[in-house]
N, C-alpha and C positions, 0 to 999 in steps of 0.2 A: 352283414351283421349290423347292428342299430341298440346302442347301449343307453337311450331313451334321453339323450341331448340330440341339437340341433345340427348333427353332424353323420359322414357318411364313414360307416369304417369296413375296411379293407382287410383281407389277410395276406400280404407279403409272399409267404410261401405258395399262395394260387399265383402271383404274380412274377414270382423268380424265373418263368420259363420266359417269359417276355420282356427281360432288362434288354436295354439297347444291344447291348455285346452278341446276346444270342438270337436275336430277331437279324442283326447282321447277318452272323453266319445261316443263320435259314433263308432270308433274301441270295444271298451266294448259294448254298446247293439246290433252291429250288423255287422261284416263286408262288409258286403253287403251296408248298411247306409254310412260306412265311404267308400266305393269303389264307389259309387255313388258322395260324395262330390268330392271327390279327384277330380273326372270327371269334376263336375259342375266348381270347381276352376279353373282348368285346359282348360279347353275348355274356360270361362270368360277372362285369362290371355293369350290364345292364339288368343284372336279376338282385346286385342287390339293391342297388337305386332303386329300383322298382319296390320292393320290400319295403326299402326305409320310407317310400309314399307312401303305404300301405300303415306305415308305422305312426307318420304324420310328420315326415321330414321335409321341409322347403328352403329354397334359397331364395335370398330378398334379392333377385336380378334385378338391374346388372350387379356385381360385386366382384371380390377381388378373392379369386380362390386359393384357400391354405392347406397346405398338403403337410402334414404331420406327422412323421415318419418315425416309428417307433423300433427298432431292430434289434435281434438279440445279437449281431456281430457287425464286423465293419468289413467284413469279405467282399462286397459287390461297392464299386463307388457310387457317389450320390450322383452323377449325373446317367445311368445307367438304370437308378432305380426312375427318377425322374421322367426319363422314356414314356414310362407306363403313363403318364398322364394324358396321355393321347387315346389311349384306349378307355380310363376312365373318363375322361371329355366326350369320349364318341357313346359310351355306354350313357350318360346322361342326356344325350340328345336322342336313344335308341328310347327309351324310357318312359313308360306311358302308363298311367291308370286311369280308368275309366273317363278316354279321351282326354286325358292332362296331361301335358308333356311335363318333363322336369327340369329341362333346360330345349328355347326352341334352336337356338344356335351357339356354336361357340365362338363367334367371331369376336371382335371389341365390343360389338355393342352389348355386347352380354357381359363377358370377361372383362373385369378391367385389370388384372394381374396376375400372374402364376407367382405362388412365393413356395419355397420347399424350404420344410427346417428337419432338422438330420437328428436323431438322438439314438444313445445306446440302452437298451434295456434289458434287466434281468427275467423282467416280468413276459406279460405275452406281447409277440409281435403285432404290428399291426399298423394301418394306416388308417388315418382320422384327414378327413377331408371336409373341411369346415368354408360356407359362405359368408365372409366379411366384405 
């Protein structure tokens, strides 16, 4: 989804199958189970990036990525939704339009920082992923 600012937004509820907790227990009964998720997250996180290029989203790399996290409840801890950022990191490097990539690596030389901020909302969920 892509709300016509310079930012990439997420829906949480696609994401809850992949908080750290449960990609655990998928790693324990099967790797194959948890190689499949990865995929699914990963492929989900790569079609909306891909969108929001389409939309005319860019990040000024290198920069310092803000993950903005908007929840309707406090059930799942923040460092479990945080996990996911592994999948949205790999979805932006999967991420390509008309031979543009939208990030080439996510090493340091790209990344200069992960910051996550936590908020409760009545409104819709959602995660906003913004380059600073």
């Amino acid at each position: 989804m892509y709300d016509g600012m310079n930012k990439l937004v997420f829906d949480p509820d696609i994401l809850r199958p992949y908080t750290l907790n449960k990609y655990i227990s998928m790693e324990r009964a099967n790797r194959y189970i948890a190689s499949k998720a990865k995929k699914t997250a990963t492929n989900y996180c790569r079609a909306v990036v891909m969108q929001a290029m389409v939309d005319g989203v860019a990040f000024d790399w290198p920069c310092v990525v803000q993950f903005n996290w908007y929840l309707t409840d406090k059930r799942i801890d923040s460092d479990n939704w945080s996990f996911t950022q592994k999948f949205i990191l790999d979805g932006m490097q999967n991420a390509s339009v008309q031979g543009r990539k939208f990030l080439v690596n996510d090493n340091m030389v790209y990344i200069r920082g992960l910051h996550h901020d936590f908020y409760k909302t009545d409104g819709v969920a959602r995660l906003e992923v913004i380059g600073v």
